[in-house]
N, C-alpha and C positions, 0 to 999 in steps of 0.2 A: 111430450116424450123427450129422456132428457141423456144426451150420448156422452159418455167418459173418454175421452182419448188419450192412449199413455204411450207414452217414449222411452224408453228405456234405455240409456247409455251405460259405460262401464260402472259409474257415478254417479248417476242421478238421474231423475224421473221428471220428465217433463209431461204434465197432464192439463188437458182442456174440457171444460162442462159446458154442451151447446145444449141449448134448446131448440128441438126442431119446428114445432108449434112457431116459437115468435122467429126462428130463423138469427136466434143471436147468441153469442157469447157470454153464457152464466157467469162463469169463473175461469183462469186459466193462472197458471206459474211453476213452479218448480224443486224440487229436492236435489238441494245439491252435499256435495261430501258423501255420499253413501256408503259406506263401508269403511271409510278412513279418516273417522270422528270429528268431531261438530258440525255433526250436519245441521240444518235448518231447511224451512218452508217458506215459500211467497205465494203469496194468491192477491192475486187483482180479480176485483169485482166492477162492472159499469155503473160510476156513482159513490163509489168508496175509494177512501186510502190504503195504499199497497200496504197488506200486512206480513211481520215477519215473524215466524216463531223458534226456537232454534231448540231442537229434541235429535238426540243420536239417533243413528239409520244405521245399524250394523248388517244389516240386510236389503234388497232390493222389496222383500216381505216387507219391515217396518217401514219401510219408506211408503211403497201404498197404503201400508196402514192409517199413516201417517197423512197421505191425502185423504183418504176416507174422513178421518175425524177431525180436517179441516173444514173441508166442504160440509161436511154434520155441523159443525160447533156453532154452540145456542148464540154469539157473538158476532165471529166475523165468517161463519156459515152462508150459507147459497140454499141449501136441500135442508129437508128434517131428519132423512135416511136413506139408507140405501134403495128404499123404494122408489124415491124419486131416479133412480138411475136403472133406465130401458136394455141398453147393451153398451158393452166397452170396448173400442177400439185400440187394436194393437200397431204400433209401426213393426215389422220384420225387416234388417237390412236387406237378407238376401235368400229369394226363395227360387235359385238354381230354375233351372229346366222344368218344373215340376208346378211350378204356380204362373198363368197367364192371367191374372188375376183376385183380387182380394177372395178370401176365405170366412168360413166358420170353421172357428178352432175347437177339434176334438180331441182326444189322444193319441190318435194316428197320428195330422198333422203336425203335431208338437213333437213325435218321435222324428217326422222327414225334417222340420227344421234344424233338429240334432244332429241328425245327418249329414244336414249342408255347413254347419257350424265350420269344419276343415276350410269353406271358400271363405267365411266372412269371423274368423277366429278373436278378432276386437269387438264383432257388433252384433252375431248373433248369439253367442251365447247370456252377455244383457240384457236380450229381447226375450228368449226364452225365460230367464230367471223372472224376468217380470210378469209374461202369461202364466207363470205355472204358481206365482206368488198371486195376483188376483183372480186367478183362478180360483185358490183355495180359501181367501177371502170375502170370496163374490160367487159361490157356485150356482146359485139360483137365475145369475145372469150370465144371459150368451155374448162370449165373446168373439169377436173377428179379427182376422189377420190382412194388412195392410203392406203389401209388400213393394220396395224401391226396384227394384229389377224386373216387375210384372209388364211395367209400359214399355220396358224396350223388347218386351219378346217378339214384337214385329219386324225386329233387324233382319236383312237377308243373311243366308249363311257368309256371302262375300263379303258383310261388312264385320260378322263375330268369329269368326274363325280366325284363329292363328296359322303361320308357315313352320308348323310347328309339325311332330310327329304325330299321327292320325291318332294312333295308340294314348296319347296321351289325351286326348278328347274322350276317347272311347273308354278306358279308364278312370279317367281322373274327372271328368267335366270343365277339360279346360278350354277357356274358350271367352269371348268380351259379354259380359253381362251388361256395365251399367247400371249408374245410381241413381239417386236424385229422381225418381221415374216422378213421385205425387207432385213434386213443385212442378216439373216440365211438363204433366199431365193438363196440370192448373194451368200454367201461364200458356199452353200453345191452345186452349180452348179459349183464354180470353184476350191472347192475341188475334185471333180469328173473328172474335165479337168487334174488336179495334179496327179491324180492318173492313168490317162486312163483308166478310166472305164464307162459306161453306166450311169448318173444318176441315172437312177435306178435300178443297182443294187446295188448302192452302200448305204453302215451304217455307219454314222457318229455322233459322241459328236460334239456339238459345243459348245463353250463357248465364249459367246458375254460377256465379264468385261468391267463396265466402270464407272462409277460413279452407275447407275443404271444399271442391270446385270443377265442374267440368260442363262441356259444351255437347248438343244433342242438335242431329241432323234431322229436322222432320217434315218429311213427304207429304204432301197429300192427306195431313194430319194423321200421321203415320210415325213413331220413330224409326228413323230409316239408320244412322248409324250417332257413337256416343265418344267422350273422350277417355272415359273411364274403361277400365276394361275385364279381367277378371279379378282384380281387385278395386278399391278404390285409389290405388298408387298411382296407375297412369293417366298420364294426361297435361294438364297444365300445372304449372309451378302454380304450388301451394303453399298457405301457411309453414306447414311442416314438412309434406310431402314432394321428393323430387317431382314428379312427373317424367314425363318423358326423356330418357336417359340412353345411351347405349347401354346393352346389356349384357355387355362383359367388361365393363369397370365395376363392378361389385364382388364379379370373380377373381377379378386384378387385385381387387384391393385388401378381399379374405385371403387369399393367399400369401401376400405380402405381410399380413398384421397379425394372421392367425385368427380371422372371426372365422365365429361358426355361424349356419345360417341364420341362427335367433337375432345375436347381434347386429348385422347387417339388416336384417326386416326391424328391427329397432332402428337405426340408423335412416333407413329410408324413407321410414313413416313418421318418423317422429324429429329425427336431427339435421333435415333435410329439406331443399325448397325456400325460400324466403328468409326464414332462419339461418338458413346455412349460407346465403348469400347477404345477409347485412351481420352477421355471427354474433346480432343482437336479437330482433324483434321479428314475432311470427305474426304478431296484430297489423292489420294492413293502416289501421290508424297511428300505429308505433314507426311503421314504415317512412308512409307520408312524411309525419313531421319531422323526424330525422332528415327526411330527405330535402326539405324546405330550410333547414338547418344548414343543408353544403354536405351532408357525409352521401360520399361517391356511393358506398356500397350500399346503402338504401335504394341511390336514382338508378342503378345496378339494377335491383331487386325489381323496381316497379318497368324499370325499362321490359327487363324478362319476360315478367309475368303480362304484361301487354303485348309482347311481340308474340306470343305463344297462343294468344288468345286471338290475336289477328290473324293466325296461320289456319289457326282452325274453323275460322269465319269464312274463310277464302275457300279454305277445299274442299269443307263443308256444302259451300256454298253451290260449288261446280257440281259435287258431287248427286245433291237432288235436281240440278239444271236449271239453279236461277231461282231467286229466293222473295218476298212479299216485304219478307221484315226479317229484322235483328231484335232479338230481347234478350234486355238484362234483365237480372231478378238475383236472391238472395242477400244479404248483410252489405259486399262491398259495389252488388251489382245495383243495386238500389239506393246505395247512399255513397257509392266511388264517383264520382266526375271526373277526376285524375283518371282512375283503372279504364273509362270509359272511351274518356278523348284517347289514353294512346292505344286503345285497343282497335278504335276503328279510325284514325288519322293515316289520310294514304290511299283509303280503301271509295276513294269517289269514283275512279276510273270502277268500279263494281257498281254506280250509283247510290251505293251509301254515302250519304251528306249531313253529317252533325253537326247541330246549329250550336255551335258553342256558347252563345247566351244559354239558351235555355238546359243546355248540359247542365251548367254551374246550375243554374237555380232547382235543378230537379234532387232535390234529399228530400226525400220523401218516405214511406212506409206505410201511408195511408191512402194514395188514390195512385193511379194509373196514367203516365205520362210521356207524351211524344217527344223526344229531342231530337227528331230532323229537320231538314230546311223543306221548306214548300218545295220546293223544285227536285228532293231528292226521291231516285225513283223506289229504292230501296225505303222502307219505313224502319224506324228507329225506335222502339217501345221497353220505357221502363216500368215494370209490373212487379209489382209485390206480391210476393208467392202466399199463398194459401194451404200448404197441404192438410193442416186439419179439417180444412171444409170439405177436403176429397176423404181424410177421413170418416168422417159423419156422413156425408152424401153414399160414401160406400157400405158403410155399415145396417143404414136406414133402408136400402137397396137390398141388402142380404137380410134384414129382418122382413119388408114387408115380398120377397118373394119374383122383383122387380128388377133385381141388381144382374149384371153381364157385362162382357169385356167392354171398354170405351166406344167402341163404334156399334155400339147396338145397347147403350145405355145412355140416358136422357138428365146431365148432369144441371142443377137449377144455371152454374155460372156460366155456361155458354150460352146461355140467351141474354138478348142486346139487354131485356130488363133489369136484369139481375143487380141487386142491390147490396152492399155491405153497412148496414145502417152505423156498427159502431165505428168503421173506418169512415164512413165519410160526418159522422160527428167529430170523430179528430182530425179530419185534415179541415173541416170548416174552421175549428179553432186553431190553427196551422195556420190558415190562410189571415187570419184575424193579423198574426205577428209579421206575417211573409207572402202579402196578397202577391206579388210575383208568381207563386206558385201555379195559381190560376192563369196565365201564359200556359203553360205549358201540359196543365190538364187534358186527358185524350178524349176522355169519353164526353157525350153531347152533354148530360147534367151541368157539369162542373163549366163545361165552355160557355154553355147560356149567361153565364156570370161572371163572364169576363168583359 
């Protein structure tokens, strides 16, 4: 049985083919340019070279299309047809109030996504364009809705609620959602396997950094509160995105210049955060070097974006009453040791303790790794996120009849055994270049071989 998993950005289609039978990775890659010409396709297969092909996508339509008849192709294909494809998974940014978990998508549910489009106006109307284009592509198979705001539905009202006017709640649905829900799903289940302990007993920080970035308070394997909020604006200094701002300097500023409020949510989201404090570089790699270079408003930017990440660690912290572990995870959280050390330097009086050897040597993307000291009482866990496996794990759940919220469904990667066969083929030939890596390995396989 073989699952489709499709991403759908303004631009481009990130799609994944697992097979659940062997529990691996068919094919996975990407369409990018969509809509704003020469686009092209990548697909990596285990055991082949990345191939590219490059065909216009004037639509998020042709773009599926266009995976369809890669994954087909008599060449550098995976499948013979569509047959070999069981059900497709959808990511949804934001499924408001209305979904505490993933779905099967009918034409109801595609109308309430429409719906909610007003809260997430960059990222679900993407998401729709692309259920309703494989949809029509693919009718004979069922597909499912994967939504990033479904795992924090467990926030008390104390931690989503604005001090705002009740009316606008009541109206509007305003109020802290929260993103990032399948990566923090993923890593606070196999921070928990890292730890041996119950998912739910266990309290964890997580911090998903990446280009776009936020931190999640979680209880008792619970999310208890997030830094994102009813957008994904707030929170920590982003690539592009202020974060956390007073919020009447945007008023100050439209008034003064004459924006209206389009330009200003441009401004914010897009000209703003990282960007706007090195008035060069939004890549945290662009950042870094610059800033090893001597330019002030680079070590500015990175200084920022670690002090902001440390504040949230801290209250975070207090906030569920004393924590197990700290995780990083996504792009800069998993391959930063700069963003890392100054995120948590400071913070031992909390008995976090970063063993700064094994910081440095932790760039990784392929296995799961401790960077605290022996002695700190706090755990320190850098994890590479997974969400398409929560993908497929959810989808396979809703096809065989099985699938429910997290606490009363039985995911393969929260148990100790659980295996990534093609992640730990590449981090073996990782370690082959950078046996250090192996130091720092958390789970017992990789330690045995140190």
């Amino acid at each position: 049985m073989k699952i489709l998993c499709l991403n759908c950005g303004s631009s481009s289609v990130k799609y994944l083919l697992f097979d659940w039978q062997a529990k691996m990775t068919v094919a996975s890659g990407l369409v990018e340019r969509v809509g704003i010409g020469a686009s092209f396709i990548n697909i990596e297969a285990p055991g082949r070279e990345k191939v590219t092909v490059n065909q216009d996508c004037p639509t998020h339509k042709d773009a599926i299309q266009l995976v369809i008849n890669t994954l087909t192709h008599k060449e550098h294909g995976v499948i013979d047809s569509l047959d070999g494809i069981a059900a497709v998974g959808h990511r949804v940014v934001h499924g408001g109030e209305k979904f505490v978990k993933s779905a099967i998508i009918d034409d109801k549910i595609v109308e309430t996504f429409r719906e909610l489009s007003s809260l997430a106006p960059l990222h679900n109307p993407p998401n729709i364009q692309g259920i309703e284009a494989a949809r029509a592509l693919m009718p004979k198979i069922p597909h499912m809705a994967i939504m990033d705001t479904a795992w924090h539905q467990t926030m008390p009202e104390s931690s989503y609620m604005y001090a705002l006017p009740r009316a606008w709640y009541e109206k509007y649905a305003i109020r802290r959602y929260g993103f990032h829900g399948t990566s923090f799903l993923y890593t606070a289940k196999r921070a928990a396997v890292l730890l041996g302990k119950d998912p739910f007993k266990t309290n964890l920080v997580i911090c998903h950094i990446g280009n776009g970035a936020s931190v999640n308070a979680v209880k008792n394997g619970l999310s208890y509160d997030t830094s994102m909020g009813f957008t994904p604006l707030e929170g920590l200094v982003m690539g592009t995105r202020a974060g956390d701002h007073d919020p009447a300097i945007p008023l100050y500023v439209m008034a003064r210049e004459s924006l209206n409020p389009g330009e200003m949510d441009g401004i914010l989201n897009k000209k703003s955060g990282k960007l706007a404090i090195t008035g060069k570089y939004s890549d945290a790699r662009d950042v870094e070097l610059a800033a090893e270079q001597g330019d002030a408003r680079s070590q500015l930017a990175l200084d920022m974006e670690a002090n902001r990440i440390k504040k949230y660690i801290g209250a975070y912290a207090a906030e569920v009453g004393g924590i197990d572990a700290v995780v990083f995870t996504a792009g800069v959280g998993e391959m930063g040791p700069l963003t890392r050390a100054g995120a948590l330097g400071g913070l031992e009086f909390m008995g976090i303790k970063m063993d700064p050897e094994k910081n440095d040597i932790s760039k990784t993307r392929n296995a799961e790794t401790e960077i605290s000291c022996k002695t700190s009482k706090v755990k320190v866990f850098v994890i590479p996120t997974d969400e398409e496996r929560v993908f497929v794990e959810d989808v396979v759940g809703l096809m065989n009849g099985s699938y429910d919220i997290h606490t009363r469904f039985d995911y393969t990667f929260q148990h100790p055994d659980y295996r990534n066969k093609l992640r730990d083929d590449a981090f073996a030939k990782q370690c082959v270049k950078k046996p250090a890596l192996l130091k720092v390995a958390a789970d017992t396989q990789h330690a045995a071989q140190r």
